[in-house]
C-alpha angles and dihedrals in degrees: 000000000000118000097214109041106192131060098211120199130169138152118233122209125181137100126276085025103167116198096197099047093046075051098056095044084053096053098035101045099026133068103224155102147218084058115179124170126164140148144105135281086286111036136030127190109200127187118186150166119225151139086231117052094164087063091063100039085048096052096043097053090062080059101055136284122346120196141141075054106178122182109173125189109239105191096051079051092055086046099059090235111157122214129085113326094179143038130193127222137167115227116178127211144244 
């Protein structure tokens, strides 16, 4: 069983964006693992394993605009179970 069951993946884009600082919420307010979170004052890119995927979509569209969001299902995945394991939105932020 895996302790942390979604891949999360997403693309920030907004102004003043601030990749240590996204990192530090993340580690300080989520139980996960396998974080990555990397970009520039304008886009972040996160990658991110959690049992709460909608925390983190929720707390990254107050920070801009979230898109090629990606939350795969990694269990199903270690099962071997077919079907769709992911599912795209938009959400858009504040």
């Amino acid at each position: 069983m895996l302790q942390y069951r979604y891949d999360t993946q997403l693309l920030i884009e907004g102004q003043g964006l601030d990749e240590d600082e996204i990192t530090d919420w993340i580690l300080e307010n989520m139980k996960g693992d396998s974080l990555i979170c990397v970009g520039d004052d304008e886009m972040i890119k996160i990658h991110f394993h959690t049992n709460e995927p909608w925390d983190l979509l929720s707390h990254c569209a107050t920070l801009g605009e979230i898109f090629d969001i990606v939350v795969e299902d990694m269990d199903r995945q270690s099962r071997g179970l077919n079907g769709p394991l992911t599912q795209s939105v938009r959400v858009d932020g504040p």
